[in-house]
VOGU-3710 file (C-alpha; in Angstrom, 3 decimals, decimal comma):
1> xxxxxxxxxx> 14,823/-1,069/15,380  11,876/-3,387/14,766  13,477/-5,704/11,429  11,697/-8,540/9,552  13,181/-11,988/8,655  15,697/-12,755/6,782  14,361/-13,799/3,089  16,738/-15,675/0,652  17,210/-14,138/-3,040  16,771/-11,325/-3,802
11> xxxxxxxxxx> 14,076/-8,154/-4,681  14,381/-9,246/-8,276  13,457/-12,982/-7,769  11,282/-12,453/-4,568  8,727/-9,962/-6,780  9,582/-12,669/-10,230  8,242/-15,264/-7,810  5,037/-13,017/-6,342  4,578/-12,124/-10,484  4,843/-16,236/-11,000
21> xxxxxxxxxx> 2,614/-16,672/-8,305  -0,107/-14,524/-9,211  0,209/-15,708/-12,834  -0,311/-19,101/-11,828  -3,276/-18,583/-9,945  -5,011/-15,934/-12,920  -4,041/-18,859/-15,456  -5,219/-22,110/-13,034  -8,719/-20,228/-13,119  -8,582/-19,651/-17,088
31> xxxxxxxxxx> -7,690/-23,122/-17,844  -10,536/-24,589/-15,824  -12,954/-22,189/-17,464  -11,751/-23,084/-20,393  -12,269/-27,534/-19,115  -15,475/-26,461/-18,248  -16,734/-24,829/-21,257  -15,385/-27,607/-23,342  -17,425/-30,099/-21,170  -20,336/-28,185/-21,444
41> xxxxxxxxxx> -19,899/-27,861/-25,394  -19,679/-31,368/-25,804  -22,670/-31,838/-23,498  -24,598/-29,349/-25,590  -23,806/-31,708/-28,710  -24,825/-34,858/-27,266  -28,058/-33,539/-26,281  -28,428/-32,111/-29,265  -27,743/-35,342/-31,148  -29,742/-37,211/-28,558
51> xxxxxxxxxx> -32,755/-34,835/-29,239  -32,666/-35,316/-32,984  -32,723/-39,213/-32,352  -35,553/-38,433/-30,115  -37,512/-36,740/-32,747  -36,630/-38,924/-35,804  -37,169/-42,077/-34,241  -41,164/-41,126/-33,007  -41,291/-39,972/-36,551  -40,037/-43,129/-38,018
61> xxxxxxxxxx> -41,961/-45,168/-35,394  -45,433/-43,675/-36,908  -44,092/-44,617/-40,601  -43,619/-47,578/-39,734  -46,647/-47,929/-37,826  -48,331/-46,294/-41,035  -46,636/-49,122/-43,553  -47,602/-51,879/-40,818  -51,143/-51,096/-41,519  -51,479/-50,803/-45,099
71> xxxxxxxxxx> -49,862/-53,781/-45,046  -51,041/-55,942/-42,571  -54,821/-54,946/-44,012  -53,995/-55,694/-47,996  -52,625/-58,489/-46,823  -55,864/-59,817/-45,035  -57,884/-58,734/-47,767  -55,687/-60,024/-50,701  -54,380/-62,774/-48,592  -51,002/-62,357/-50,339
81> xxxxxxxxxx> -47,277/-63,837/-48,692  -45,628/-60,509/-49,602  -47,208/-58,105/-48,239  -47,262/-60,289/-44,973  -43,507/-60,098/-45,238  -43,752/-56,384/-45,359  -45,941/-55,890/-42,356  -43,443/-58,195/-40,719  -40,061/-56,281/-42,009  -42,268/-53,252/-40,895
91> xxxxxxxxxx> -42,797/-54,319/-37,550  -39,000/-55,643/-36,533  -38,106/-52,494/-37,579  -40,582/-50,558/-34,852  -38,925/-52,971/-32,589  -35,123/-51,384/-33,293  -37,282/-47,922/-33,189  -38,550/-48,319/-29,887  -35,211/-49,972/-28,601  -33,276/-46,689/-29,962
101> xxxxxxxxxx> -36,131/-44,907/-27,744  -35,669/-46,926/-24,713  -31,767/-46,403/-25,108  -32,107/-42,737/-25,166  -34,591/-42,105/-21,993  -37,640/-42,590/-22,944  -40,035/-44,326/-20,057  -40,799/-48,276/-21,054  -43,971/-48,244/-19,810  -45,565/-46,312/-23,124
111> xxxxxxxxxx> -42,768/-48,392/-25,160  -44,340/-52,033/-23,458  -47,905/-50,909/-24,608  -46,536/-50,542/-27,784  -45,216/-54,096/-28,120  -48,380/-55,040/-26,735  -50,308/-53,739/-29,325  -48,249/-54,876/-32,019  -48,790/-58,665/-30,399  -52,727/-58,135/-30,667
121> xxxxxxxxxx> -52,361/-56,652/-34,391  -49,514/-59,970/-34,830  -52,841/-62,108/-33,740  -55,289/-60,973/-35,998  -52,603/-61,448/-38,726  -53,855/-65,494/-38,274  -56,714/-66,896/-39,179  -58,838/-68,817/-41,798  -59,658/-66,695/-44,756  -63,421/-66,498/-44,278
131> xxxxxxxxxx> -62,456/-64,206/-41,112  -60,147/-61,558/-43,087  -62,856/-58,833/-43,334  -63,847/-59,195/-39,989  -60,240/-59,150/-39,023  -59,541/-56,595/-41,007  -61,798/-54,543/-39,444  -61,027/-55,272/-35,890  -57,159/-54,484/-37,622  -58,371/-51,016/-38,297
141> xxxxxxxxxx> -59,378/-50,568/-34,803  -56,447/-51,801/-32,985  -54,386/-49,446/-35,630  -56,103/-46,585/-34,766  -55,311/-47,507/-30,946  -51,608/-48,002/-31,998  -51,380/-44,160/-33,804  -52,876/-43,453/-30,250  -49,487/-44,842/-28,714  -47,457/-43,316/-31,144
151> xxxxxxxxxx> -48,767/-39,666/-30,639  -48,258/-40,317/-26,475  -44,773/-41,806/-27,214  -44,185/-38,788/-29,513  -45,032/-36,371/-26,719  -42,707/-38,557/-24,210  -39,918/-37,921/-26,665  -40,525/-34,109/-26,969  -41,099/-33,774/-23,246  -38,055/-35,773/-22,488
161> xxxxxxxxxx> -36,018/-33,248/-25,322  -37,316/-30,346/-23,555  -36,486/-31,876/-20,039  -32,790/-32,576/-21,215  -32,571/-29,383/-22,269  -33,559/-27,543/-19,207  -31,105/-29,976/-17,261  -28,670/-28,767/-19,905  -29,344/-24,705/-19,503  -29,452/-25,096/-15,683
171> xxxxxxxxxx> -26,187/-27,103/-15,890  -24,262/-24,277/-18,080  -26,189/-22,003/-15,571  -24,183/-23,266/-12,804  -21,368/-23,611/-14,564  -21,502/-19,741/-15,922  -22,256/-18,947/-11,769  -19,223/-21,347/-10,463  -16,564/-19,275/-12,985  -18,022/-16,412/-12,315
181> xxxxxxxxxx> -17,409/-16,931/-8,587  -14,018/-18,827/-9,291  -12,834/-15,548/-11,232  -13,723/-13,111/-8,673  -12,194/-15,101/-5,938  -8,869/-15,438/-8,142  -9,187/-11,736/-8,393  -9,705/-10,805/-5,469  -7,059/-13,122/-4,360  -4,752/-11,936/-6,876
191> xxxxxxxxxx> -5,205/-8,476/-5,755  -4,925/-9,464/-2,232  -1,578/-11,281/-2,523  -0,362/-8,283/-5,139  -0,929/-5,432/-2,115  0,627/-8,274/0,310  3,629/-8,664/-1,563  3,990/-5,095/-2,187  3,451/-4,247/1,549  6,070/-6,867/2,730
201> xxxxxxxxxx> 8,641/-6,418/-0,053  7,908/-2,308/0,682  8,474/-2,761/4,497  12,622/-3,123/4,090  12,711/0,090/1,988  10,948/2,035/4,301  13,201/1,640/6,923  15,903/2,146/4,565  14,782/4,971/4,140  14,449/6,332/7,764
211> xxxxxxxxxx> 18,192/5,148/7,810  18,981/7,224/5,343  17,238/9,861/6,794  18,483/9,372/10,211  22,171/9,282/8,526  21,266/12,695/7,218  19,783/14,157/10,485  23,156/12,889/11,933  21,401/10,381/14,258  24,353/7,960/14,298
221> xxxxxxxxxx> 23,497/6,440/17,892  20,487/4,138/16,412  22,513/0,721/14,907  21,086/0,206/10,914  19,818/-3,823/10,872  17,242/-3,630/8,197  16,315/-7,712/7,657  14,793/-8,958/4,183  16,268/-9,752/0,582  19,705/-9,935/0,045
231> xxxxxxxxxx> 20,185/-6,846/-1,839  17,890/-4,889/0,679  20,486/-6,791/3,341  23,692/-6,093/1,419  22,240/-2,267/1,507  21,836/-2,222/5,476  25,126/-3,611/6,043  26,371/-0,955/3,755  24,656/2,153/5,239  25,514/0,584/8,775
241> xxxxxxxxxx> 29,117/0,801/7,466  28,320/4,401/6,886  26,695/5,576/9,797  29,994/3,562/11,720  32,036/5,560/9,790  30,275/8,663/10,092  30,781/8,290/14,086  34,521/8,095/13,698  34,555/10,864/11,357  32,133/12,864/13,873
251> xxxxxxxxxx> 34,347/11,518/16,659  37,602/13,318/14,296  36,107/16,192/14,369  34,924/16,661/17,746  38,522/15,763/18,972  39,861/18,048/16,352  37,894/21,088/17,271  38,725/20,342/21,119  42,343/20,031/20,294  42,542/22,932/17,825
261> xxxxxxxxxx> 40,901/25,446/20,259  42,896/24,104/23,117  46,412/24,739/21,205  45,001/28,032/20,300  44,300/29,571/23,572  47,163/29,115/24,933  49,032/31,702/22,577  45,669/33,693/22,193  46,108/34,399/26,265  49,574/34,940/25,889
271> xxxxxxxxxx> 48,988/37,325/23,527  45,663/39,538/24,829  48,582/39,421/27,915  51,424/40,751/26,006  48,849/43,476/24,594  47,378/44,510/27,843  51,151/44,971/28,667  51,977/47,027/25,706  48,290/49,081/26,352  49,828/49,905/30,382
281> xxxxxxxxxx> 53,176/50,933/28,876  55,114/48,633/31,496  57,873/48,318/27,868  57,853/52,308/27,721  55,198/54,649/26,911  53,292/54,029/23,365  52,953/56,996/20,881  49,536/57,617/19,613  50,200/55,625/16,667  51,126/52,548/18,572
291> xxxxxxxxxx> 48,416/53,238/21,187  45,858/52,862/17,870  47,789/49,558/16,822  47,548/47,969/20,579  43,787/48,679/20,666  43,254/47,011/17,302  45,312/43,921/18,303  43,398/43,924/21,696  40,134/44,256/20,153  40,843/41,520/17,506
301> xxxxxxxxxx> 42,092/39,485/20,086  38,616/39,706/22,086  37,058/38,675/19,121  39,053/35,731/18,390  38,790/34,359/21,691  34,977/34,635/20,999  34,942/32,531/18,165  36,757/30,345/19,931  34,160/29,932/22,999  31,576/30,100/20,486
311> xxxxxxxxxx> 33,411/27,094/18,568  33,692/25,424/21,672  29,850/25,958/22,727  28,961/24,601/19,141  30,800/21,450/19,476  29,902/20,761/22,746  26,273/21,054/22,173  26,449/18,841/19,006  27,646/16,497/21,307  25,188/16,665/23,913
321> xxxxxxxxxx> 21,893/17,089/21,456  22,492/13,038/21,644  21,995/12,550/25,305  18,666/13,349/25,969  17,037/13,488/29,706  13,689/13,613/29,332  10,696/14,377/31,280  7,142/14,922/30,794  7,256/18,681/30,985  4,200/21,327/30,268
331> xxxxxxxxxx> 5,551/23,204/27,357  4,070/26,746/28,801  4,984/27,183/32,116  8,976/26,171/30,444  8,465/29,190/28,025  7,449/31,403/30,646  10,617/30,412/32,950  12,906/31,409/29,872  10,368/34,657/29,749  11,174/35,490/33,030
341> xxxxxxxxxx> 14,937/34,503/32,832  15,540/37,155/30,594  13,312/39,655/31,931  16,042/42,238/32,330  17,073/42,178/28,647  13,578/43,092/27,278  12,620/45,220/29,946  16,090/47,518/28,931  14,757/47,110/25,255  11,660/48,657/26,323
351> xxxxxxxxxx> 10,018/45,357/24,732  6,960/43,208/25,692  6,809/39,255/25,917  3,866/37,796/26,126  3,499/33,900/25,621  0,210/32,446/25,760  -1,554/28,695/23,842  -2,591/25,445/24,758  -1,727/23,600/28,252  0,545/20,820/26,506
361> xxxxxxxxxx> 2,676/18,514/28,118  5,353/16,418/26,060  8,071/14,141/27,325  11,331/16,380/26,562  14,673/17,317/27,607  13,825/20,328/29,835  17,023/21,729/30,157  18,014/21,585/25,984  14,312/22,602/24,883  14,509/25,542/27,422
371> xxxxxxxxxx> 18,218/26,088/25,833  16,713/26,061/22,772  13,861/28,980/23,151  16,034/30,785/25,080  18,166/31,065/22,104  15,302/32,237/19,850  13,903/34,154/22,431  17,616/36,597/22,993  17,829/36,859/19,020  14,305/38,274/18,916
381> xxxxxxxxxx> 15,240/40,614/21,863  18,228/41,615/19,513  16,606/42,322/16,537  13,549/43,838/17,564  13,137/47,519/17,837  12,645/49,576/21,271  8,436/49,682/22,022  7,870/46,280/20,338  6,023/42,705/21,213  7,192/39,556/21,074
391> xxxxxxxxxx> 5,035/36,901/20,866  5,142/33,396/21,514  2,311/30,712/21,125  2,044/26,982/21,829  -0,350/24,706/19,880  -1,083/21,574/18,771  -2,298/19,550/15,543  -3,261/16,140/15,808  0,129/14,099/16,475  2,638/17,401/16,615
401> xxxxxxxxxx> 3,307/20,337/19,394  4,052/23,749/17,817  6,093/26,613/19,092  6,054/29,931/17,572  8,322/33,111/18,377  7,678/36,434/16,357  9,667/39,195/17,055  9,181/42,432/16,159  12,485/43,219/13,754  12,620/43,819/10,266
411> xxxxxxxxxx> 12,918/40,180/9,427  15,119/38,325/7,610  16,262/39,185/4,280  15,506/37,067/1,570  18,769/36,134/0,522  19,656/34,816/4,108  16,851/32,325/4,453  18,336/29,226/3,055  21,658/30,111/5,308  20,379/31,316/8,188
421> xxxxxxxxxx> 20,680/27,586/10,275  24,220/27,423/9,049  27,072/27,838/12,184  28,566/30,812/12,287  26,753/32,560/9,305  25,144/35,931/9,856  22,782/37,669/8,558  22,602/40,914/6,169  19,958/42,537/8,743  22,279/43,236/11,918
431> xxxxxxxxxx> 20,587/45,153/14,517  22,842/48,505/15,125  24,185/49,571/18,794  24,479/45,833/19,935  27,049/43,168/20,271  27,892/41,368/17,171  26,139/38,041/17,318  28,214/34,569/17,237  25,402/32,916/14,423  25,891/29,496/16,378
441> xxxxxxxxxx> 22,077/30,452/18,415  20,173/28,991/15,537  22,610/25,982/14,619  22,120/25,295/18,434  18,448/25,671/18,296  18,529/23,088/15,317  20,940/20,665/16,898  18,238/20,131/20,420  15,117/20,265/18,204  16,618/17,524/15,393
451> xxxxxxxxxx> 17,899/15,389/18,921  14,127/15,534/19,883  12,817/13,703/16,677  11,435/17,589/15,589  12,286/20,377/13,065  12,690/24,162/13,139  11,024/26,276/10,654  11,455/29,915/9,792  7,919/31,309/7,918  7,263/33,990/6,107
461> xxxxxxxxxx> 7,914/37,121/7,588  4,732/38,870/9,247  6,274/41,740/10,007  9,594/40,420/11,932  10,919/37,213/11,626  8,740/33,904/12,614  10,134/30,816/13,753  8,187/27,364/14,746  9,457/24,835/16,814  7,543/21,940/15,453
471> xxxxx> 8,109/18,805/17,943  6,306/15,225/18,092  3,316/14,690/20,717  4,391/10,977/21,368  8,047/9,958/22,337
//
């Protein structure tokens, strides 16, 4: 018998550990979608908050840009300390705004024009008074070009919100596409170690269970070494107890049966002698009343000494269903031998064999599968009436051989069915003018077919009784 490893621990832990294992693995992949959402939350709020300092920071560059000029011009025109302090505070202050710009992204170039233009606008800030107007005016101009920067530094900022955010999307994108991926793989790995587990840790009961079924089939030859957990171990070692005990108890009986009919044909002979003495009158001559009770004995005698060979047949044929010689043998031409060994007992019964099916070969015991139809085939000679066919077919279906024998009887009754593989039971439905049957045939017929890995069936009734000898293609 193939057998697996040993495994430590047992069923209990072995499937706690594959539930532990799978757990793990579902709950590894929820936790890191879980990481990853968080990082891609707080991601979402720093861009957020870098987009809002983005926007308000072009907007407060153009106010102050807006409060530079006013400024800067009343100043040149009024010529008054003040507002020159304004335009100043105003312009350190577009300074921090365009640092707070450069700090989140935006390209220096447009941010170096800026400070450039504030340096020419600085310039015209100097001067003797009878220049103001005409700085002034040039002010104006240089003001105008410095709203210019703002609205391209503006557009910078929104550009560089709207490229952020694209990064972002695409980012949580991938991130949506790598769990997505993680959690089917953890499924489908999950699912794949959940059937492997259940396959492996299934494996030891299966073959428990054609243990058990081999105990019940009484095939105690075949040793019971089922590896895997220690309970599944603790439950081969106990059914190999069994089927060890079941030999000896097999063994009992065997030697019983031997010894029991041995000690009782002794004084069976001794007394079918002391009959058959009585019968010839060498004690004196018998009155008709003692003739009667001489023929009685003698004819109970017979029959005892019949149950006793039939006993004896049983036993022995028990015993030999386990030593199997076999052959690759065509399953036909084996029917037709038993056909024609028996030719004279269904040619008397005014009956007609005919056997006919598929040209199948199967590796067999020759002599106990030919022992076996023989058997069905002299019951259905028995029990079918005078004129009638017996049929008997050979087929196949995909990994099984099929043998079927109709006679052409009145079948069995129903009450009879579930009994009628049992030794020595006999059915309701006796044929009339023939010898009283033994009922070991069948229990004979089961005992070869069972030692050949196969089964005998009895269907329904069609008329006469059906059997099938249902046997398996490969050996």
């Amino acid at each position: 018998m193939a057998t697996l490893k040993s495994v430590r621990g047992s069923f209990q832990q072995l499937l706690l550990f594959a539930f532990l294992l799978i757990t793990a693995l579902l709950v590894g992949v929820a936790l890191r979608s879980v990481f990853q959402y968080d990082e891609l939350m707080t991601q979402s709020r720093n861009q957020a908050a870098r987009a809002l300092t983005l926007s308000g920071a072009a907007q407060s560059l153009a106010e102050r840009s807006a409060a530079m000029e006013r400024a800067a011009r009343q100043s040149l025109v009024l010529n008054d300390a003040v507002l020159r302090r304004r335009f100043e505070d105003a312009a350190r202050d577009g300074n921090q705004v365009l640092e707070r710009l450069g700090a989140n992204g935006l390209p220096p170039a447009g941010l170096d024009m800026w400070r450039g233009q504030l340096n020419v606008i600085q310039g015209l800030m100097s001067g003797s008074p009878d220049t103001a107007l005409t700085r002034e005016a040039s002010m104006a101009m240089q003001f105008r070009d410095l709203d210019a920067l703002n609205t391209n530094i503006a557009q910078q900022a929104q550009f560089l919100i709207e490229t952020q955010n694209n990064a972002l999307a695409q980012r949580i994108e991938n991130a949506r596409r790598r769990v997505m991926r993680q959690v089917v793989a953890a499924s489908t790995l999950a699912v794949s170690l959940a059937l492997a587990f259940g396959i492996w840790l299934a494996r030891p009961f299966k073959r428990l269970e054609r243990a058990i079924v081999g105990l019940g089939e009484n095939r105690l030859e075949v040793p019971i070494d089922v590896r895997g957990p220690a309970d599944v171990r603790r439950v081969s070692q106990q059914l190999e107890w069994l089927r060890l005990r079941l030999t000896e108890l097999d063994a009992d009986k065997a030697r019983f049966l031997r010894h029991v009919s041995h000690e009782l044909k002794t004084p069976l002979a001794a007394l079918r002698e002391g009959v058959s003495l009585l019968e010839d009158g060498v004690t004196g001559a018998l009155t008709p009343a003692q003739r009667e009770v001489a023929q009685i004995l003698q004819q109970n005698t017979v029959a005892l000494q019949g149950q006793i060979e039939a006993l004896l047949r049983f036993n022995a044929a028990a015993f030999e269903a386990r030593e199997l010689r076999r052959q690759r043998t065509p399953i036909l031409p084996l029917v037709e031998e038993q056909i024609e060994a028996q030719r004279l007992q269904w040619q008397a019964s005014g009956l007609t064999v005919r056997a006919e099916g598929e040209p199948i070969s199967l590796v067999i015991d020759p002599v106990k599968l030919g022992t076996a139809i023989a058997n069905l085939l002299s019951n259905a000679i028995r029990f079918s009436t005078r004129g009638g066919t017996i049929s008997i077919e050979v087929s196949s279906a995909e990994d099984k051989a099929f043998i079927d024998i109709s006679d052409a009887g009145p079948g069995i009754a129903e009450s009879d069915r579930d009994r009628v593989f049992e030794p020595f039971y006999r059915g309701e439905r006796q044929p009339q003018h023939s010898v009283k049957g033994t009922g070991i045939g069948l229990s004979i017929v089961q005992e070869y077919i069972a030692a050949h890995g196969g089964r005998i069936l009895l269907l329904p009734d069609g008329p006469g009784a059906r059997f099938r000898i249902e046997l398996p293609r490969s050996a």
